[in-house]
C-alpha positions in Angstrom: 5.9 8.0 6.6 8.2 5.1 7.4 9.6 3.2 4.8 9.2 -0.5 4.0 12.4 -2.8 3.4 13.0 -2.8 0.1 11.9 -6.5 -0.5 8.7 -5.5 0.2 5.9 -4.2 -1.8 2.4 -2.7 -1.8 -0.5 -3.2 -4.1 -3.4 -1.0 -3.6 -6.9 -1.6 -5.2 -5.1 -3.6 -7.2 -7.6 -6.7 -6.1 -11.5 -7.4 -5.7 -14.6 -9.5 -6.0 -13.7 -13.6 -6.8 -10.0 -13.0 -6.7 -9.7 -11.2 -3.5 -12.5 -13.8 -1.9 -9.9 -16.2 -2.5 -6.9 -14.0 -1.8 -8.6 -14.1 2.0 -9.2 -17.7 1.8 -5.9 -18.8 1.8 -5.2 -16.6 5.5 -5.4 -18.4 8.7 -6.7 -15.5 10.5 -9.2 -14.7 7.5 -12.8 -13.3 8.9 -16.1 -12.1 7.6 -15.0 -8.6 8.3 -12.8 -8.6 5.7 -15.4 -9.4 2.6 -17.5 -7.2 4.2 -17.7 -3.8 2.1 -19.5 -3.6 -1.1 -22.9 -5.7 0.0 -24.4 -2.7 2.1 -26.8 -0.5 0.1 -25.4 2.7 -1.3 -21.7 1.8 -0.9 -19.9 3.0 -3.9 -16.6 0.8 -5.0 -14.7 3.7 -3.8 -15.7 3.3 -0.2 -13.9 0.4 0.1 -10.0 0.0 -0.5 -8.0 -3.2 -0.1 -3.8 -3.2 0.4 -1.8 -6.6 -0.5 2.0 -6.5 1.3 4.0 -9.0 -0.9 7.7 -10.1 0.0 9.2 -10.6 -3.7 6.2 -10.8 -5.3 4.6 -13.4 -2.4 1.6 -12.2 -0.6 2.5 -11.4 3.1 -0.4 -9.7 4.3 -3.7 -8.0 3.4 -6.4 -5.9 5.2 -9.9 -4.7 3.5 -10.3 -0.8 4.4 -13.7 1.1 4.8 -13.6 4.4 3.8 -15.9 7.8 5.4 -15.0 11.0 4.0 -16.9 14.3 4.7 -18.0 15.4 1.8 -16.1 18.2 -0.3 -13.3 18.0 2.6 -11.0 15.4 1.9 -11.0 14.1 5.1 -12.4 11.1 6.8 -12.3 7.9 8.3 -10.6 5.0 7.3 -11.8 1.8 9.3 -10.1 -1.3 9.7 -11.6 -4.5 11.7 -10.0 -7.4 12.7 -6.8 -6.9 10.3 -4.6 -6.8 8.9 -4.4 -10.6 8.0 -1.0 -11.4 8.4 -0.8 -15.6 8.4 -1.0 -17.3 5.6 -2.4 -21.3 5.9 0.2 -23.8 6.2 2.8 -21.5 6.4 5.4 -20.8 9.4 3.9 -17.3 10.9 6.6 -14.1 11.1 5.3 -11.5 13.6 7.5 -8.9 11.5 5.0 -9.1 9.0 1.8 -7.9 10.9 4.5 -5.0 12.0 5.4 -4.3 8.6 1.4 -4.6 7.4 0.7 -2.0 10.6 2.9 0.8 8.8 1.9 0.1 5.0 -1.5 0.7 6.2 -0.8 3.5 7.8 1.5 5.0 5.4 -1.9 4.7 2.8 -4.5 5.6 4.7 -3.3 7.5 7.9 0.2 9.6 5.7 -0.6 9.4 2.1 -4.5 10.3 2.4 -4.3 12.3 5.2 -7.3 10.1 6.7 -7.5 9.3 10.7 -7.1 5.4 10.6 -9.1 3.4 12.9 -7.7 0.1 13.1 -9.5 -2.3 15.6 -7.4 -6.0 15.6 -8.3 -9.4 16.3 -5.7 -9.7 19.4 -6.3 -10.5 23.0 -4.6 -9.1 26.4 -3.8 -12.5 27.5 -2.3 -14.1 24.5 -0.9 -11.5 22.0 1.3 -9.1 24.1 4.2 -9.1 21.5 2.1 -7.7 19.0 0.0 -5.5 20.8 2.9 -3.6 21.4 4.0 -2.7 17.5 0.8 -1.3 17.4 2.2 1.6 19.9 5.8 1.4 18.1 4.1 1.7 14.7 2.7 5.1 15.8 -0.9 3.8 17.2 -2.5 4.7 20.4 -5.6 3.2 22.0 -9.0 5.0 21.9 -9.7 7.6 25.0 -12.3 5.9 27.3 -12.8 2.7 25.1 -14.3 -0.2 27.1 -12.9 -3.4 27.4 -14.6 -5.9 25.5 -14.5 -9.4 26.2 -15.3 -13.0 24.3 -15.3 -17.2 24.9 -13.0 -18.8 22.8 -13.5 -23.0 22.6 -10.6 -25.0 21.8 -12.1 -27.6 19.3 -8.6 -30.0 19.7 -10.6 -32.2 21.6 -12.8 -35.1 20.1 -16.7 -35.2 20.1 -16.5 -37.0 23.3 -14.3 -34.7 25.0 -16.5 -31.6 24.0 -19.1 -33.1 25.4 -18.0 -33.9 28.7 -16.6 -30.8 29.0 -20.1 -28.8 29.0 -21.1 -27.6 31.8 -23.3 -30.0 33.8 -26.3 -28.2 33.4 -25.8 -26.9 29.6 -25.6 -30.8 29.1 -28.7 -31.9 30.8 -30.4 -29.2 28.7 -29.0 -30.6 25.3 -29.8 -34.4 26.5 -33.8 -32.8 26.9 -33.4 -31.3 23.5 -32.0 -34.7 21.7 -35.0 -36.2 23.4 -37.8 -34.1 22.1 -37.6 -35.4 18.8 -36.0 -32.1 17.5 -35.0 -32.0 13.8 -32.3 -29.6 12.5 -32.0 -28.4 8.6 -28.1 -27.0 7.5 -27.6 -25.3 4.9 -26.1 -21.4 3.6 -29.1 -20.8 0.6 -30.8 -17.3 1.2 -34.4 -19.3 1.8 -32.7 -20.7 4.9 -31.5 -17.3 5.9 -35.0 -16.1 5.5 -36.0 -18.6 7.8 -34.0 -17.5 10.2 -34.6 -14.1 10.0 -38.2 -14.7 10.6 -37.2 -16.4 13.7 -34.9 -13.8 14.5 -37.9 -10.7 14.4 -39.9 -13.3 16.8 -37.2 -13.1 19.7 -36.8 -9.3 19.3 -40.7 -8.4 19.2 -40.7 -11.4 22.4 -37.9 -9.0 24.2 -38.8 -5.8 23.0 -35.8 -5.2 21.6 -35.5 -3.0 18.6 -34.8 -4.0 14.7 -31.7 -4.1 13.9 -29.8 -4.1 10.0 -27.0 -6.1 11.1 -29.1 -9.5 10.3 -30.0 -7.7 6.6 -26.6 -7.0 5.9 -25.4 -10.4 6.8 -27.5 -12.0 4.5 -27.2 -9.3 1.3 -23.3 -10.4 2.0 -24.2 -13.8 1.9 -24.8 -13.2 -1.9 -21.7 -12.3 -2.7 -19.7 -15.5 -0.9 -18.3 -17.6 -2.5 -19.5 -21.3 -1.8 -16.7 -22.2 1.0 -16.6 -18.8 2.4 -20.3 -18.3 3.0 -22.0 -18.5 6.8 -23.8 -21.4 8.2 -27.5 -21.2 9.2 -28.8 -24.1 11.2 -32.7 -24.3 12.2 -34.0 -26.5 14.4 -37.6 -27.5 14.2 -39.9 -28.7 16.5 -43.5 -30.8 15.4 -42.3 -28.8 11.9 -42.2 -25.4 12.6 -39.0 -23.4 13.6 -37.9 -22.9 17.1 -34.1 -22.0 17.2 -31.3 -21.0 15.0 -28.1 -19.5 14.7 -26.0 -18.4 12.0 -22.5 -19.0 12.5 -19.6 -17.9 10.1 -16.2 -20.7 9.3 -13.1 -18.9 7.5 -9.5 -19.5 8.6 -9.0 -21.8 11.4 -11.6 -20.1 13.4 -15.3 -19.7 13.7 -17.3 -16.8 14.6 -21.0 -17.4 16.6 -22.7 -14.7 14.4 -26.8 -14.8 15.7 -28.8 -16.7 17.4 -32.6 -17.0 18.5 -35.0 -18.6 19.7 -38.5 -18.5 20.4 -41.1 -20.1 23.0 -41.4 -23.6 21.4 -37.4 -23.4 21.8 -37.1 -22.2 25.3 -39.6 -25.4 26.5 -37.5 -27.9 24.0 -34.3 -26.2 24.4 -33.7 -26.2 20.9 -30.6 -23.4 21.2 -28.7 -26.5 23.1 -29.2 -28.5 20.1 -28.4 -26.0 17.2 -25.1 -25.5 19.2 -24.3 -28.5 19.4 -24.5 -29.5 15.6 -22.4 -26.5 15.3 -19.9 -27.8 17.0 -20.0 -31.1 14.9 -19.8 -29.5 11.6 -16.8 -27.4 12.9 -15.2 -30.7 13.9 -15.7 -31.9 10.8 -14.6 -28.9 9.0 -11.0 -28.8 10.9 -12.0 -25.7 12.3 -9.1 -25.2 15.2 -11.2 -22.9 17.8 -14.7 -21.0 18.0 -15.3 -17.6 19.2 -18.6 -17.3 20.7 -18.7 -13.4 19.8 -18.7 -11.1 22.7 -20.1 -11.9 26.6 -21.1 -9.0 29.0 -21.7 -10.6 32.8 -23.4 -7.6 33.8 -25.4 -6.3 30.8 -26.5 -9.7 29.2 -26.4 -12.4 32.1 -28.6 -15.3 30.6 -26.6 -15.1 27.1 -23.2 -14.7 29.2 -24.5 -18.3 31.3 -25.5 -19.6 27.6 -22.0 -19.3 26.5 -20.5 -19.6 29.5 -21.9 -23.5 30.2 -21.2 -24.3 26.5 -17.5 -23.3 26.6 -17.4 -25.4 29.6 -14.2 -26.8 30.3 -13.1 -26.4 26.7 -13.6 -22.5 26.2 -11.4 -19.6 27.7 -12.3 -15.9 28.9 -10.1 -13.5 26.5 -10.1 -9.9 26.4 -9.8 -7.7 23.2 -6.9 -5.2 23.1 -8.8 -2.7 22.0 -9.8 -0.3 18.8 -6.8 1.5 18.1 -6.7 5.0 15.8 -3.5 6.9 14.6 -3.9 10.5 12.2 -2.3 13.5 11.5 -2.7 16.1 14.7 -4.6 18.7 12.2 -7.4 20.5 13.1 -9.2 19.3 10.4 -8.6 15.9 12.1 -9.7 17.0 15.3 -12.8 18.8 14.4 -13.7 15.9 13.1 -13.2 13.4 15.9 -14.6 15.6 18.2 -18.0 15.8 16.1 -18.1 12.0 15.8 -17.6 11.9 20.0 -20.9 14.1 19.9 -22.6 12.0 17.3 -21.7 8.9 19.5 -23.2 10.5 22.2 -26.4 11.4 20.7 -26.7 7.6 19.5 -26.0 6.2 23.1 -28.6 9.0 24.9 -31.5 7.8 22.4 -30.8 4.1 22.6 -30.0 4.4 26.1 -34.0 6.2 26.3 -35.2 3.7 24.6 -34.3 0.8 27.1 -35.5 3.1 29.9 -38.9 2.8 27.8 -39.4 -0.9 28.3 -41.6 -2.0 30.9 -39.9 -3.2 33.4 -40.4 -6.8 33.2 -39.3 -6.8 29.4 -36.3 -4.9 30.4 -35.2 -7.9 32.9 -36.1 -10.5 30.1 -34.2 -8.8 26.9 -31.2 -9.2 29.1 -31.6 -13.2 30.0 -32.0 -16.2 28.2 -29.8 -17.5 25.3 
């Protein structure tokens, strides 16, 4: 365990519901994934745990923690996604503090508990080598054959006009058909909307074959628990009334997160996806937002929704790749029985889904993997 200046302090469980909602408001780098925990079914307050770092009594940084534990062992997982949050709004940003939020957590979770910590930040390759590297001199290591995972990120500096021209030629063309058609668009974050969508969002996945997912569920059960300015946006676009794309998008910090998206035949022929985009991109503006992550592209797996994403970044967006899930835990062999049954598990998940593609006719196989 490696101690903490002594100006600094650490508050655990100390925080939840409203208060820490608005404890993660007031970070720049604040996300959905951390108010994520206590809206998925079963999930006992205990399975989640939430560390504050204060400097004198000032909050410095804070990171929301799931928690897996094998029963009647002791020992688990401790998970942590896109934190620890580090800088705070308005504020000038010192890197020492993400270092110094790296080994409270650690001395919590990974030390105190006796948990293997699995910490997966919100840092790229390209931009973020400084801190990248106190992960390794804080006592972290990278995962053993994790892939590299890469997203679009569109710098929203730029007026309206500027976005605009900066779309790819083609991504343009099909928003100017789309304005066109007489599409109409409803806004909004109420759960009746999100229903809407989700209806929308079974239509694409029965069209591609793919199959049902629980990450849409569990986006909207969290929905309830937002408070007003932290909630997602869901946009539907409608065409002769009925629905024919949608995405739901999600707007804390000083970036926004593309969440889901889908679309359906009437949308395809209107290209209503061009159009939902593109009134996200209006409310960021309007919002302040400073950049938008379009969540993830795959070149080779998912060509049509890499060329989606590709054409609306356009001359605004940049390729960035993710640094990586990052794990540090006591070398026990408690510990290493245990991440050697979730390598199998992993693999068992992987082999079925992977059977299940191999399932799909072949024509449905080549359409799941195009189109935006």
């Amino acid at each position: 365990m490696r101690p903490l200046p002594s100006e600094f302090q650490v508050e655990i469980d100390a925080i939840a519901g409203p208060p820490w909602h608005q404890l993660v408001s007031t970070f720049a780098d604040a996300n959905i994934y951390q108010l994520w925990q206590l809206a998925e079914p079963g999930r006992r307050a205990d399975d989640t745990s939430r560390l504050v770092l204060k400097q004198g009594g000032d909050v410095v940084a804070a990171a929301e923690v799931r928690l897996f534990r094998v029963p009647f062992t002791g020992r688990g997982i401790a998970y942590l996604r896109w934190g620890p949050m580090w800088k705070r709004a308005g504020r000038t940003q010192n890197p020492e503090h993400f270092r110094l939020a790296l080994r409270a957590v650690r001395n919590e979770f990974g030390d105190r508990r006796g948990l293997v910590l699995r910490l997966n930040p919100r840092l790229f390759v390209e931009e973020h080598a400084a801190l990248i590297a106190m992960l390794s001199e804080e006592g972290y290591s990278s995962l053993p054959h994790a892939s590299t995972e890469k997203t679009l990120i569109m710098d929203l500096s730029p007026t309206l006009e500027q976005l605009r021209a900066g779309l790819d030629r083609r991504w343009r063309n099909h928003l100017n058909k789309a304005e066109r058609d007489g599409l109409t668009l409803e806004t909004g974050t109420g759960d009746a909307l999100f229903q809407a969508f989700g209806t929308l969002y079974e239509q694409m996945l029965q069209r591609k074959q793919f199959a049902p997912t629980a990450g849409l569920a569990r986006h909207r059960r969290i929905q309830g628990t937002l408070a007003d300015d932290l909630k997602m946006g869901v946009i539907i676009a409608r065409h002769e009334g009925l629905p024919c794309a949608g995405a739901v998008y999600s707007a804390i910090g000083d970036t926004a997160l593309y969440l889901f998206g889908a679309t359906n035949d009437a949308g395809m022929r209107t290209g209503g996806s061009y159009l939902v985009q593109w009134e996200i991109l209006n409310t960021l503006k309007r919002r302040g937002i400073r950049e938008y992550d379009l969540h993830g592209i795959n070149a080779e797996s998912n060509p049509g929704t890499y060329k989606f994403k590709l054409g609306l970044a356009g001359k605004n967006g940049r390729e960035a790749s993710f640094a990586g899930p990052t794990q540090t835990f006591e070398p026990s062999l408690a510990n290493h029985s245990l991440l050697f049954a979730e390598r199998v598990l992993g693999r068992i998940r992987q082999s079925r889904a992977t059977r299940a593609m191999v399932a799909l006719p072949l024509e449905r196989t080549a359409e799941a993997l195009t189109g935006p």
